[in-house]
N, CA and C of each residue as an Amber inpcrd file, in Angstrom:
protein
   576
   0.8320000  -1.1780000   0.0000000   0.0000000   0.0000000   0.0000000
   0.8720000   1.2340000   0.0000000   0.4780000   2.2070000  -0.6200000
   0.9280000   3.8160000  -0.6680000   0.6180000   4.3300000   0.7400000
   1.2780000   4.8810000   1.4000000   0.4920000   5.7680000   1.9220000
   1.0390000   7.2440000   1.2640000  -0.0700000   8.1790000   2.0090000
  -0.2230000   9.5550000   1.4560000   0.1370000  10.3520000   2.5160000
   0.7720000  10.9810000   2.2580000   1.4010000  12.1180000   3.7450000
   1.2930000  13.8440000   3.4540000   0.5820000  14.4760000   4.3600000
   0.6440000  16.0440000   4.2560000   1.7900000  16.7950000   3.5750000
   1.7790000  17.6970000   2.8560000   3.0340000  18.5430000   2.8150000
   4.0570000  18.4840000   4.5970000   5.0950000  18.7850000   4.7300000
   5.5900000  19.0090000   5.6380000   5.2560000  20.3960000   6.6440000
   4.9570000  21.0490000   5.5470000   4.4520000  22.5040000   6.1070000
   3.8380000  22.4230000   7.0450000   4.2410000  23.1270000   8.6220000
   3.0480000  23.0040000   9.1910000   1.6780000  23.8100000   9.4660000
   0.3690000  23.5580000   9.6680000  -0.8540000  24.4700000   9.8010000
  -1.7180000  24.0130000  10.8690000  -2.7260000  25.3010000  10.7710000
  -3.2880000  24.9990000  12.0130000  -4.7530000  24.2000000  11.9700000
  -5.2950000  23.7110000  12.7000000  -6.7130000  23.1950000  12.1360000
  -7.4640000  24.0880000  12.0470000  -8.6320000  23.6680000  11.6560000
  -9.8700000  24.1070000  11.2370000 -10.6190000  24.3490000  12.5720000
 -11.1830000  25.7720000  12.7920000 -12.1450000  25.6890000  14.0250000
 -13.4610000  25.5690000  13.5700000 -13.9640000  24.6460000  13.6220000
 -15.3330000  23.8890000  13.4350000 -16.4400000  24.8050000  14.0330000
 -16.2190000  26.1390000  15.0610000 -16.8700000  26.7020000  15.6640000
 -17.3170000  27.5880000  14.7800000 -16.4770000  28.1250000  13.6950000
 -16.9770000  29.4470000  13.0470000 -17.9760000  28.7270000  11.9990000
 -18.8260000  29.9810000  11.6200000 -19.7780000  29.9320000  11.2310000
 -20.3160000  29.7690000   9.6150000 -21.0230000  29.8030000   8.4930000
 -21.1670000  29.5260000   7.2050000 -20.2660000  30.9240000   6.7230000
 -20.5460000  31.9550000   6.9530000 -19.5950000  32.7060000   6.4160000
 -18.1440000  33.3180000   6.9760000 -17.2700000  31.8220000   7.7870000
 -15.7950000  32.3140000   7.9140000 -14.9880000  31.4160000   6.4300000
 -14.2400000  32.2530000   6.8840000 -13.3030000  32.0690000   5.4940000
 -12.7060000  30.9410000   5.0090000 -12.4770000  30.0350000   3.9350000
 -11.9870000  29.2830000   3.8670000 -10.5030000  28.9900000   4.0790000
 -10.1020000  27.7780000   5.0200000  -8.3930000  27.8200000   5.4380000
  -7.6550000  27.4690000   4.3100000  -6.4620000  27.9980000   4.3000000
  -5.6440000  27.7290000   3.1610000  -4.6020000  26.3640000   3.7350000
  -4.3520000  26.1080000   3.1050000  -2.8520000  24.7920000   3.4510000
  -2.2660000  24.5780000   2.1720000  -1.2080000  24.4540000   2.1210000
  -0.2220000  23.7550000   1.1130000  -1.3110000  22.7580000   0.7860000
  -1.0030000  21.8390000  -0.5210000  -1.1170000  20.8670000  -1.1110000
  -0.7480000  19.6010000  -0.3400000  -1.8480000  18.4450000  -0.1530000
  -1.5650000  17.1200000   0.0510000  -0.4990000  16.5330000  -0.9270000
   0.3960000  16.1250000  -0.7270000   1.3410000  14.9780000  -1.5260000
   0.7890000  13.7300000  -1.6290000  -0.3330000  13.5590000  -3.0850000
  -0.5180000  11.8760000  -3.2910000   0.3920000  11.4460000  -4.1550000
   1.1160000  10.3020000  -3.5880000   2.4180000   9.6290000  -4.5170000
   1.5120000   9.4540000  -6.0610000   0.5690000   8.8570000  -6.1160000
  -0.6450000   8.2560000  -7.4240000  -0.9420000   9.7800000  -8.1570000
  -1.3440000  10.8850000  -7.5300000  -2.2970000  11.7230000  -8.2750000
  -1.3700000  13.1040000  -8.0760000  -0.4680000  13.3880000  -7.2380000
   0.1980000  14.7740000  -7.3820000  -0.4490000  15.2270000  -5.9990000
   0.0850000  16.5600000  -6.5280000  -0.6900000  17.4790000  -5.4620000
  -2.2830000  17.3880000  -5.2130000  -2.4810000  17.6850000  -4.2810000
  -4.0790000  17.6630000  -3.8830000  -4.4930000  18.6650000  -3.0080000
  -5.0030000  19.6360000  -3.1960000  -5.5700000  20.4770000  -2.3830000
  -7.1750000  20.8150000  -1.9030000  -7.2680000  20.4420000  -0.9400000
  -8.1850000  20.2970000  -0.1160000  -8.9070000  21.7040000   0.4950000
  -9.6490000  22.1180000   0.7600000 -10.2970000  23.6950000   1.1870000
 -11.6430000  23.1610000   1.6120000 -11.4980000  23.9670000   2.9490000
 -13.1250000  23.6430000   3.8000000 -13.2260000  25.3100000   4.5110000
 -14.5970000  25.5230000   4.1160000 -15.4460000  26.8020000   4.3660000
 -16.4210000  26.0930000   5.2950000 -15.7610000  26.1670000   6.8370000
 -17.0070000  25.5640000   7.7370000 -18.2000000  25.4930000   7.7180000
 -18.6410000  24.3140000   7.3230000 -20.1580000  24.6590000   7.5370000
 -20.6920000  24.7250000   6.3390000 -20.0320000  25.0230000   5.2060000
 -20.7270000  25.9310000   3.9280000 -20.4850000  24.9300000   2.6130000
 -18.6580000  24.1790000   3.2480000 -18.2940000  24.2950000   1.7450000
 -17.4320000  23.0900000   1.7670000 -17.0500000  22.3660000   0.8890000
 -15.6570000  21.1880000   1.1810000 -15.5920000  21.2630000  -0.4420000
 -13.7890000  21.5910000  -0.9080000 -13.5320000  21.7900000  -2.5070000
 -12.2690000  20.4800000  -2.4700000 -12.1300000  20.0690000  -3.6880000
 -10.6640000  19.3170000  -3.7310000 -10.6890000  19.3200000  -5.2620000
  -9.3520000  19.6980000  -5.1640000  -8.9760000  19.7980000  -6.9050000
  -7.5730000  19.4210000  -6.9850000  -7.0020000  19.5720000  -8.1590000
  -5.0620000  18.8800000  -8.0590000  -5.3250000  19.0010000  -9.8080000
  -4.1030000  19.2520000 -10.4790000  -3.7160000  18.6540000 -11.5200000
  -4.2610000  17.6610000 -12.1690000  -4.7500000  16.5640000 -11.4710000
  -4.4900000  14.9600000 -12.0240000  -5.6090000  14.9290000 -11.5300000
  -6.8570000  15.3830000 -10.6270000  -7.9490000  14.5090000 -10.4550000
  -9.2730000  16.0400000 -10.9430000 -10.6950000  15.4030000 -10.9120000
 -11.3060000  16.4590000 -10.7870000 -11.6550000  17.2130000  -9.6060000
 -11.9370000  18.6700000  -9.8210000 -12.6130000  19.4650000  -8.5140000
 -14.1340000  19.0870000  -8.4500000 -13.7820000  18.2770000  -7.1230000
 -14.8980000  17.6510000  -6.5210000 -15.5820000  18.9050000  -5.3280000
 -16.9460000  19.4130000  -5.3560000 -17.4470000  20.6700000  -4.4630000
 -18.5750000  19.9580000  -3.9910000 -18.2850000  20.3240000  -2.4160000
 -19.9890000  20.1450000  -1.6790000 -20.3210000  20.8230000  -1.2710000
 -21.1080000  21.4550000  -1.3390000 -22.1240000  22.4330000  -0.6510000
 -23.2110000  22.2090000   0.1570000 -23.1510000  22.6380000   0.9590000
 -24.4740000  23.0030000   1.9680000 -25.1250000  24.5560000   2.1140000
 -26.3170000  23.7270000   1.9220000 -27.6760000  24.9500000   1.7600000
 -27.7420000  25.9480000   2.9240000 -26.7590000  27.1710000   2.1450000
 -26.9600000  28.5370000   3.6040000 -28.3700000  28.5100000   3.9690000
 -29.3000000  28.3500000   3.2560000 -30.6730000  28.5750000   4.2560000
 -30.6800000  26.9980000   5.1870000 -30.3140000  26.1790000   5.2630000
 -30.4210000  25.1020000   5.9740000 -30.8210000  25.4660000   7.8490000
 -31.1210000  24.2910000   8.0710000 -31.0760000  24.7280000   9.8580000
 -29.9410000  24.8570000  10.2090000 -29.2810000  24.9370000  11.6280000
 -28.5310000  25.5230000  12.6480000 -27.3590000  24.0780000  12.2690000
 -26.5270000  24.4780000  11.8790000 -25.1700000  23.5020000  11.1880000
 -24.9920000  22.5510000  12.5270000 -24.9170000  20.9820000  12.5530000
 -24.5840000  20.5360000  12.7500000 -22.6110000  20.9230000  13.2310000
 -22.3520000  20.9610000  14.4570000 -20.7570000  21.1740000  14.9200000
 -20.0520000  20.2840000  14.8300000 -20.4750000  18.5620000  14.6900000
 -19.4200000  17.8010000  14.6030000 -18.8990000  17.4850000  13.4770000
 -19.5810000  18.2650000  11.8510000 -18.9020000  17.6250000  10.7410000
 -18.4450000  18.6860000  10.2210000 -17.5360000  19.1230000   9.6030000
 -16.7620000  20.0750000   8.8320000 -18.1060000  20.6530000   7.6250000
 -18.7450000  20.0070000   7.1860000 -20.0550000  20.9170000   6.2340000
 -21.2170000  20.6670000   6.8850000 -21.3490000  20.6440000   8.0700000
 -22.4800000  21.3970000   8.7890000 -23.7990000  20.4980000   9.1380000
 -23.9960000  19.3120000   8.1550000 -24.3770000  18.4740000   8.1760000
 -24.9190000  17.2340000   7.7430000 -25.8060000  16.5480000   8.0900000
 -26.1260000  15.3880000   7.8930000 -27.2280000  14.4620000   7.1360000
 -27.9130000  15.8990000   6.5000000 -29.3110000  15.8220000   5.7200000
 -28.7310000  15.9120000   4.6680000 -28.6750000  14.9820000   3.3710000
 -28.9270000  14.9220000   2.0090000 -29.6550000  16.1850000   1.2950000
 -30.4240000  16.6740000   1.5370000 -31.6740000  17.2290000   1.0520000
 -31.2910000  18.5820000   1.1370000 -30.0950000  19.2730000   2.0900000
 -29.2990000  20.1440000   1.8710000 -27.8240000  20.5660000   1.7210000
 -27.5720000  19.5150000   1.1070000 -26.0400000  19.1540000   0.0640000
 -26.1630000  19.0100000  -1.1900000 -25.5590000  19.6190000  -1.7570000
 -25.2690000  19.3730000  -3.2540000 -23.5660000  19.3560000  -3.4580000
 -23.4970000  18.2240000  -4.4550000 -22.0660000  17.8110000  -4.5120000
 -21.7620000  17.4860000  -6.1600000 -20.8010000  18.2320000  -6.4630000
 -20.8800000  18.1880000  -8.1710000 -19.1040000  17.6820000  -7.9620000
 -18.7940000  17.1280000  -9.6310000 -18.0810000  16.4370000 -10.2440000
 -17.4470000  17.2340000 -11.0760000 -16.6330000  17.5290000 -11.1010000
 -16.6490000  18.7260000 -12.4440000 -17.4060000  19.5040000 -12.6660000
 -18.7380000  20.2640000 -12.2090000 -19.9270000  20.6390000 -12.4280000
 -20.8090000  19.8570000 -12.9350000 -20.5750000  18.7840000 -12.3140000
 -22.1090000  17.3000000 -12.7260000 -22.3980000  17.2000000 -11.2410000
 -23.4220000  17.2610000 -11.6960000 -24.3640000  16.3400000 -10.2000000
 -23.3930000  15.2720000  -9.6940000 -23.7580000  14.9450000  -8.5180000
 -23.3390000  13.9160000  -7.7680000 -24.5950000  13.5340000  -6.4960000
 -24.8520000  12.6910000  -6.2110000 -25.4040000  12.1770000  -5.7990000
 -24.6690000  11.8470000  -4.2110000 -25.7120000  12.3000000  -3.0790000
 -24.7480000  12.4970000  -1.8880000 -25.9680000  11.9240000  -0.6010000
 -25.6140000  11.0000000   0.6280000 -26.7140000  10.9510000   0.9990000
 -25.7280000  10.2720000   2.6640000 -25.7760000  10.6830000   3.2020000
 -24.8310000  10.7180000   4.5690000 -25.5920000   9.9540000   5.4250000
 -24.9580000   9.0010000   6.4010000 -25.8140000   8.3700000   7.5500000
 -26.2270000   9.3310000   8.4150000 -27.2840000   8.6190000   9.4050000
 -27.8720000   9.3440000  10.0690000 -27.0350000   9.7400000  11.3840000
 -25.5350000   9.2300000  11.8350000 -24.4190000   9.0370000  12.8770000
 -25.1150000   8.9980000  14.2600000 -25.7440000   7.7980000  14.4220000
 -25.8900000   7.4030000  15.8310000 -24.7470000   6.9500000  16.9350000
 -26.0310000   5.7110000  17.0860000 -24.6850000   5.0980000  18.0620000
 -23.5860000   4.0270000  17.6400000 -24.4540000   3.4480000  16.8530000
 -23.6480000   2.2840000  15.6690000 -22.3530000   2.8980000  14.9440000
 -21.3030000   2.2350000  14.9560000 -19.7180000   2.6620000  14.2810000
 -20.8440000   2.8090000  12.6790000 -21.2870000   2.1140000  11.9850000
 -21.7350000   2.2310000  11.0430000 -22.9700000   3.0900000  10.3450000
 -23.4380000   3.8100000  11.0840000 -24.3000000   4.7400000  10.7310000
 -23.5260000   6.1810000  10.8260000 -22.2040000   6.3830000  10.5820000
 -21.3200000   7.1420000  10.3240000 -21.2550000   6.8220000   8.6110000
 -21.9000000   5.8750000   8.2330000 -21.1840000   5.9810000   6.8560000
 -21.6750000   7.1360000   6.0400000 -20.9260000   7.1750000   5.1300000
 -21.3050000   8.3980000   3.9370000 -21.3260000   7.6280000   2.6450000
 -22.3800000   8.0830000   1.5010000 -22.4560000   7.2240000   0.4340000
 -22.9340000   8.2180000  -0.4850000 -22.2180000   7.9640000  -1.8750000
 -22.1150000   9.1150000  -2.7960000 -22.4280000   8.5320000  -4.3120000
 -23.0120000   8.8720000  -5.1710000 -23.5360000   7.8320000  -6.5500000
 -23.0170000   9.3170000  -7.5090000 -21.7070000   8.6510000  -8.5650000
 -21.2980000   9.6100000  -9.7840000 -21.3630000   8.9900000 -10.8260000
 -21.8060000   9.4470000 -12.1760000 -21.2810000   8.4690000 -13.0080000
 -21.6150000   6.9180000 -13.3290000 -22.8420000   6.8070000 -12.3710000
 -23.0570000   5.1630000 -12.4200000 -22.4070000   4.2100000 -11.5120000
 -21.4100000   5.0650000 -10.7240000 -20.6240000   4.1400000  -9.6920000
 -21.1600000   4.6930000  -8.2570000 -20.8030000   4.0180000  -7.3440000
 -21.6640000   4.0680000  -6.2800000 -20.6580000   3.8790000  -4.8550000
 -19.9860000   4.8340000  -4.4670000 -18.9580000   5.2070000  -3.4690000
 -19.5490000   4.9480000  -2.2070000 -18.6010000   4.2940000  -1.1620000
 -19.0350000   4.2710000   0.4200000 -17.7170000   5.0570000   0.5680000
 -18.1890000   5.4190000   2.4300000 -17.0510000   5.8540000   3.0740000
 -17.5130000   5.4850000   4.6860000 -16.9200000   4.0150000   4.9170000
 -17.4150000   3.4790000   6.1750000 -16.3280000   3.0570000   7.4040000
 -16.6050000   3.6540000   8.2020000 -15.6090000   3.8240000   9.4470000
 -15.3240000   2.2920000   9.5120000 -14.0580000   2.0630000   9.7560000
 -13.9270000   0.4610000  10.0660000 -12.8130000   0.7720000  11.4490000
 -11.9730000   1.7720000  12.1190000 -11.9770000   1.9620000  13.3040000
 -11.5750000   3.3770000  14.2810000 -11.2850000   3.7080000  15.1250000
 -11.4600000   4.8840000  16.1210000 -10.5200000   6.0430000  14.9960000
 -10.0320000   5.6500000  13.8110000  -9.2530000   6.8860000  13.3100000
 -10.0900000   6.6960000  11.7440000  -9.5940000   5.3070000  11.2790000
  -9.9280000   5.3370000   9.3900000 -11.4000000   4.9330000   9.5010000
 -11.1370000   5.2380000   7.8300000 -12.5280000   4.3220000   7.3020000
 -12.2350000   4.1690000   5.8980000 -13.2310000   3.0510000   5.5530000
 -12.8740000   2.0730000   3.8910000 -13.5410000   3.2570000   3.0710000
 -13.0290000   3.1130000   2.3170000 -13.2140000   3.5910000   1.0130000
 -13.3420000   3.2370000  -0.3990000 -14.9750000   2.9320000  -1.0440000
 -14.8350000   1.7580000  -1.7310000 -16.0960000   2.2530000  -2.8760000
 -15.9070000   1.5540000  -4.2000000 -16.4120000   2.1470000  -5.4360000
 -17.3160000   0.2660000  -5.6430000 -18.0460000   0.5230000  -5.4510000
 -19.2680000  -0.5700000  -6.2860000 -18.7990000  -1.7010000  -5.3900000
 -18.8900000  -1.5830000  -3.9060000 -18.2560000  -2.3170000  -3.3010000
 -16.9780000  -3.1250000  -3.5690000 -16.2630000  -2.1410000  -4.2010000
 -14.5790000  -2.7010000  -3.9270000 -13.5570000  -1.6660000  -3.3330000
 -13.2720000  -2.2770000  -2.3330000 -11.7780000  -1.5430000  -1.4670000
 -11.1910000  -0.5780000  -2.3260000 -11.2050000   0.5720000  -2.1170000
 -10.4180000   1.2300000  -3.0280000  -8.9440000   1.2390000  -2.1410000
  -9.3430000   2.0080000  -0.7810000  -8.2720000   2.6910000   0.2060000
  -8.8210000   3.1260000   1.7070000  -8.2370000   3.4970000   2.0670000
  -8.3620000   3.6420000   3.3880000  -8.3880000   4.8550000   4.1440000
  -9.7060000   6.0100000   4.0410000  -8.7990000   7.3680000   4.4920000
  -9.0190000   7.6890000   6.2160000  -7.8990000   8.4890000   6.7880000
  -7.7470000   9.1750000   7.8210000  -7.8110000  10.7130000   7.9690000
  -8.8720000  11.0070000   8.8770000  -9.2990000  12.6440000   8.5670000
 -10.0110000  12.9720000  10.1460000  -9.5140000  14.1380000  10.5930000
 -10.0180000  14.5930000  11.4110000 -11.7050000  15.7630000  11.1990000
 -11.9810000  15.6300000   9.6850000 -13.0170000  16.6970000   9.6600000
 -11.9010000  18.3120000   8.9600000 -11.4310000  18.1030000   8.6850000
 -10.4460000  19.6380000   8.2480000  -9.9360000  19.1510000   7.1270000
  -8.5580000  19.8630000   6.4780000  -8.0410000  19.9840000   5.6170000
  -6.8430000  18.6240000   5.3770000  -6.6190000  17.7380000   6.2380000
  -5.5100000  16.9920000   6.6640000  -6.4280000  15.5840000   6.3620000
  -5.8670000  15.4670000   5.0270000  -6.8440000  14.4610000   4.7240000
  -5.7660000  13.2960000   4.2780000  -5.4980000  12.1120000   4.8450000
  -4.3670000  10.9350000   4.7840000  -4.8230000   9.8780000   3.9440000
  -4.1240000   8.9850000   3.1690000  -4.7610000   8.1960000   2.2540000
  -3.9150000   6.9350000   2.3980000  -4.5180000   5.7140000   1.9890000
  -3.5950000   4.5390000   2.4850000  -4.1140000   3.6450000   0.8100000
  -3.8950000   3.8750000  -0.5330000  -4.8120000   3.2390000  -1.2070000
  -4.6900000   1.5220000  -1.1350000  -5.7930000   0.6140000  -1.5280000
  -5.2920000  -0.4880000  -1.5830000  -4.4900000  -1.1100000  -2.5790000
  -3.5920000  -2.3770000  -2.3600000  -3.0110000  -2.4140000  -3.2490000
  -3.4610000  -2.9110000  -4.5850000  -4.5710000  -3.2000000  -4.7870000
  -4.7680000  -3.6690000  -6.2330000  -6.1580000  -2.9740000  -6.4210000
  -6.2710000  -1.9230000  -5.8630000  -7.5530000  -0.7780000  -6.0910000
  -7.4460000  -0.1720000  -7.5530000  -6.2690000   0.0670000  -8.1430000
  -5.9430000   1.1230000  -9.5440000  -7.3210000   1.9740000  -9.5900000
  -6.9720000   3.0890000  -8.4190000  -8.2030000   3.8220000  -8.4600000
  -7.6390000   4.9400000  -9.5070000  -9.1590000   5.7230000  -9.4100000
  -8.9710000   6.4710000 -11.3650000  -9.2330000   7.8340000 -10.3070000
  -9.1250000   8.8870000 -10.9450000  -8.6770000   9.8900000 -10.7410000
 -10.2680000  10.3530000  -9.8350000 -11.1260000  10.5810000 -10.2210000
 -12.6960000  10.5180000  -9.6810000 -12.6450000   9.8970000  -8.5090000
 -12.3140000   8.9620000  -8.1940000 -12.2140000   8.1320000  -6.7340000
 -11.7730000   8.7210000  -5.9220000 -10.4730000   9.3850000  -6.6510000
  -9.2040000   9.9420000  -5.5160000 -10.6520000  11.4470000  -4.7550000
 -10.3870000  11.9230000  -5.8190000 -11.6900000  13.6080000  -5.3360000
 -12.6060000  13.2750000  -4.4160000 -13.1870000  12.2540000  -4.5400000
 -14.5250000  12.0330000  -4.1140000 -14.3970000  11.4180000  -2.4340000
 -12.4430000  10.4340000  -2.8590000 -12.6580000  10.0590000  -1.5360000
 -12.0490000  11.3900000  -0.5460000 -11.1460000  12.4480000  -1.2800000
 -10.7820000  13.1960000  -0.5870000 -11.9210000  13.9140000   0.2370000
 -12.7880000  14.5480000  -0.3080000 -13.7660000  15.0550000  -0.0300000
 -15.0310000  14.6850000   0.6230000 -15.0800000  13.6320000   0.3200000
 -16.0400000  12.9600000   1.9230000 -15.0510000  12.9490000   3.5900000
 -14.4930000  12.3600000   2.7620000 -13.2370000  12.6280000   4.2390000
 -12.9360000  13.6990000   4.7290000 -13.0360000  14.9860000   4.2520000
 -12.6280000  16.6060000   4.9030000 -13.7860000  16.6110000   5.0680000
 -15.2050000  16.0410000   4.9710000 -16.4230000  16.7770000   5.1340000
 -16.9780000  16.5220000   6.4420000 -16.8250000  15.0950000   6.3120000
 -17.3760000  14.2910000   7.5150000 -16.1960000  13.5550000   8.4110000
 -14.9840000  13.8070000   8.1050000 -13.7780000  13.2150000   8.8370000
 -13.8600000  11.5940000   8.9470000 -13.2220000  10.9360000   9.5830000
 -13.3520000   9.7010000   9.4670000 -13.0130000   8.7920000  10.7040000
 -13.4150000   7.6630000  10.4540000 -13.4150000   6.7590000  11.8230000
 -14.7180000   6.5590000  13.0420000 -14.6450000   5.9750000  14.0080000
 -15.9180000   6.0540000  14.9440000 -15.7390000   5.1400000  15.7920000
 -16.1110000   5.2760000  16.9510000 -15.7860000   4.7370000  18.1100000
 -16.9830000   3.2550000  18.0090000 -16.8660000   1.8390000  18.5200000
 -17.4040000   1.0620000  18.5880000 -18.6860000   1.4020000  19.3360000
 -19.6860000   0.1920000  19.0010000 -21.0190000   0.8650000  19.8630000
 -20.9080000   0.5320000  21.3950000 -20.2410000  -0.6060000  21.8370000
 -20.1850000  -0.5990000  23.2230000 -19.1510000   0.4620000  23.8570000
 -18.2430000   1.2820000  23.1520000 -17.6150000   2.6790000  23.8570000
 -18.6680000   3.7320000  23.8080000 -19.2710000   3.7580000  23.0180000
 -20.2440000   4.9230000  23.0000000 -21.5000000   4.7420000  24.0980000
 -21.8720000   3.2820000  24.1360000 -22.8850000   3.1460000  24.9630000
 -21.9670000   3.2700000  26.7660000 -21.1730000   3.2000000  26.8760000
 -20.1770000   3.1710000  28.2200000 -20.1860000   4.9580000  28.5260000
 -20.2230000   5.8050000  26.9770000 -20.2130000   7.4020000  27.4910000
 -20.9010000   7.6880000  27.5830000 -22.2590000   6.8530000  27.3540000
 -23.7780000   7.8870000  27.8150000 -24.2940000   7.1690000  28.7110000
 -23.6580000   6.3780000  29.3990000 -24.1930000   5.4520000  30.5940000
 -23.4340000   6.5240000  31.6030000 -21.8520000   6.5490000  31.4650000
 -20.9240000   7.7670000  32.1600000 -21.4110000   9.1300000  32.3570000
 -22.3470000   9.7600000  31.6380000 -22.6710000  11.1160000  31.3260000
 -23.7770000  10.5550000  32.0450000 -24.3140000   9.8920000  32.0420000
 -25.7760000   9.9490000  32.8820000 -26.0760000   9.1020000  34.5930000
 -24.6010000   9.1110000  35.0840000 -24.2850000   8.8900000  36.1510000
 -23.7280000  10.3650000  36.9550000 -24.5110000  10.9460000  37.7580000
 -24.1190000  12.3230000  38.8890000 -22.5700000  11.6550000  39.0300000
């Protein structure tokens, strides 16, 4: 497997606190060994872009009139019905779990082109990344601009994959805690 590593440069994260209209953070370019540079840009709440040389600019948007942004995902939230996510300027097809308590209702699932993308936490940091149910890669993302890639080795993902997986991953970050840790913190929180 490749892995994919940040520019060296260092930056600061993303504060998830500001609102649909703070500014988008800048960062150097991701280094993908496969696709080149990759640059990643998140407008909290509003916006998640990824473009490079070698792949397309993949854009999601969330609907400024929407309700009160969701704080735990980098675009604000979790309703389909106010995201729009284009391909080059094509539709894309975008439809996010509902993120309960289940590691798996974190997933994110995206339809371009006739192919049909997951992005499903498999543990407390990554999650799979996979085109018509096949493994593409593996990404690591905190929700910001620092988006890590592990592809698989016999994935020969195409340039569309790379965007699409970048960009679910800065939107919604990646990974998820098992359901018996989660059920242990709201048993904890609801003990004086």
């Amino acid at each position: 497997m490749t892995e994919r590593t940040p520019s060296t440069t260092a930056a600061q994260p993303v504060d998830l606190t500001k609102g649909p209209g703070a500014p988008e953070a800048v960062r150097p370019p991701l280094a993908d060994s496969l696709f080149g540079a990759v640059t990643v840009t998140v407008a909290t709440h509003a916006r998640v872009t990824v473009s490079g040389s070698a792949i397309p600019r993949t854009v999601l948007v969330r609907d400024p009139g929407a309700a009160r942004p969701d704080p735990h995902v980098a675009i604000g939230t979790r309703a389909a019905a106010e995201l729009t996510l284009s391909v080059d300027g094509v539709p894309a097809g975008i439809r996010p779990g509902k993120g309960r308590i289940r590691r798996s209702t974190y997933k994110v699932d995206a339809t371009h082109d006739g192919a049909r993308y997951r992005l499903t936490p498999t543990s407390l940091a990554t999650s799979r990344f996979t085109r018509d149910g096949r493994h593409l890669a593996d990404f690591t993302a905190d929700g910001d601009e620092t988006v890590l890639v592990e592809w698989h080795p016999d994935a020969d993902p195409r340039p569309v994959d790379a965007s699409l997986g970048y960009a679910l991953a800065a939107a919604y970050g990646t990974g998820g805690q098992p359901m018996w840790v989660t059920l242990i913190d709201v048993i904890a929180e609801l003990i004086p």
